[in-house]
Every structure is written in structure tokens, then in C-alpha cells.
C-alpha positions in Angstrom: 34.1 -15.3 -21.5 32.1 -17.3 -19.0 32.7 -15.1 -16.1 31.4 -12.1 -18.2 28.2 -14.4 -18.9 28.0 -15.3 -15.3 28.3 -11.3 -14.0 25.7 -10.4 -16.7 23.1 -13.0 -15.7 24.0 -11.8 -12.3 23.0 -8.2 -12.9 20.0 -8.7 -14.7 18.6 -11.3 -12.3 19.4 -8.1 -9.4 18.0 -5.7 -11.5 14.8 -7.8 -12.4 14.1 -8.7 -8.3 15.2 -4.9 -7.2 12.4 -4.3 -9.6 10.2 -6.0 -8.3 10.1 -4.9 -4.7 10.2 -1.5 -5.7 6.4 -1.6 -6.6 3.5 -0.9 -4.4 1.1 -3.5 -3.4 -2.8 -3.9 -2.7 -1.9 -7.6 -1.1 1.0 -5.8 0.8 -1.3 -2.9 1.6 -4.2 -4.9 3.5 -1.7 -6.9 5.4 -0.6 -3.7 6.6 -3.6 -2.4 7.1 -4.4 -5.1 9.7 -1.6 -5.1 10.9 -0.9 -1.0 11.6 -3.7 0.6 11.7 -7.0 -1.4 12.1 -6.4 -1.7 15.9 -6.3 2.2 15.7 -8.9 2.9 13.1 -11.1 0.4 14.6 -12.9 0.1 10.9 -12.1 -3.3 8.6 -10.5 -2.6 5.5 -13.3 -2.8 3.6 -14.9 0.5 5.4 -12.1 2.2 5.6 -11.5 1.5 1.7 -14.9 2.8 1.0 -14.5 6.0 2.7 -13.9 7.1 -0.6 -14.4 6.6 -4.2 -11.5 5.6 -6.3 -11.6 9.0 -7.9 -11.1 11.1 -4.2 -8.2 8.5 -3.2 -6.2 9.8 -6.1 -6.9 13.4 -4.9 -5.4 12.2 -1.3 -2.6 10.3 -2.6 0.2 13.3 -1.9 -1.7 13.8 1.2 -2.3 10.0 2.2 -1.0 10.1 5.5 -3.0 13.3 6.8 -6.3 11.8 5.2 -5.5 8.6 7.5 -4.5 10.5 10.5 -8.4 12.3 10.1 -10.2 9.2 9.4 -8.1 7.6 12.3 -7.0 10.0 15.0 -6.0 7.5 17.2 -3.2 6.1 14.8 0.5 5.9 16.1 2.8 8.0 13.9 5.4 5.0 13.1 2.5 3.5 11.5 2.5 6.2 8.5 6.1 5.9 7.7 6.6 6.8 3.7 7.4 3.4 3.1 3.7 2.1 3.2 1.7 4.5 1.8 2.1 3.5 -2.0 1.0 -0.1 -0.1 -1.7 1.5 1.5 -2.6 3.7 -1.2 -3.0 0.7 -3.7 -5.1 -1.2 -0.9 -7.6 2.0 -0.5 -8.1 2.2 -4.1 -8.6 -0.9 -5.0 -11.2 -1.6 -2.6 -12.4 1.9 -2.8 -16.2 2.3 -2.3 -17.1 1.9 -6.2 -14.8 -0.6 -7.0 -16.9 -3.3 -6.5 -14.3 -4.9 -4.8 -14.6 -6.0 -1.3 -10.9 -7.1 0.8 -10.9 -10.3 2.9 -9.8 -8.2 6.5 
């Protein structure tokens, strides 16, 4: 009986942290941001956020990485990988430019 108790707090504790990670992030997002692409942009976050209202990053989403690549030529195609741009979408429109929000990079 304990083993069975032991395997299902086991599963649920994976299943809770796989979860987790899973999600996009704003956070996540800016540090990428200043990490990937600012060099290449050569904007901070907070103007390349406010390139757009909250309501025309939601039109780009599906498109994200094209809208970047027009904004920022010179970005390096590694930097766009799938993998960030739920990051980097949360980050744009949360910060977007009437949000009122304004990111720390």
C-alpha cells in the first residue's frame, strides 16, 4: 500500500512541475529578449514592446517570428526558434504600447 502512495505522489508532483514549465512567460520573455535579440534589434524592450498595441500583438502571434524578423532585420535565425516565441509573445504584450506597463531592460 505505501509504494502505491509513494508512486502516486510521485506522478502528481511530475505532472504538477511538467505543468508548470510548459507555460509561457513575460519574466522568461524579457530575459530573452536581452539576451537574443536586443543586440540585433538594437531597441530596449520597452520600444520594441510598444511597437504595438496589445490588440495588433494578438493579430501577429501566429506570425510572431516574421513580425520580429521586420522590426529587426538584423536578427540571427536561431534566435526565433519555436520554443520562445510564447516567451516573447507574453513579453511584447504585456509591455505593449497601451499597457501601461513599462519592462526593466
Amino acid at each position: 500500500m505505501k509504494t502505491i502512495a509513494k508512486i502516486a505522489l510521485a506522478t502528481t508532483l511530475l505532472l504538477t512541475l511538467g505543468a508548470t514549465t510548459a507555460s509561457a512567460d513575460s519574466a522568461k520573455g524579457q530575459k530573452l529578449y536581452k539576451k537574443k535579440l536586443k543586440g540585433a534589434c538594437h531597441l530596449t524592450g520597452a520600444a520594441m514592446a510598444a511597437k504595438h498595441t496589445q490588440d495588433e500583438w494578438d493579430a501577429v502571434k501566429d506570425s510572431l517570428a516574421d513580425e520580429i524578423k521586420s522590426i529587426c532585420p538584423d536578427v540571427k535565425k536561431k534566435a526565433l526558434k519555436g520554443k520562445y516565441m510564447g516567451h516573447y509573445y507574453d513579453f511584447f504584450h504585456n509591455f505593449a504600447s497601451d499597457s501601461g506597463n513599462v519592462p526593466s531592460c
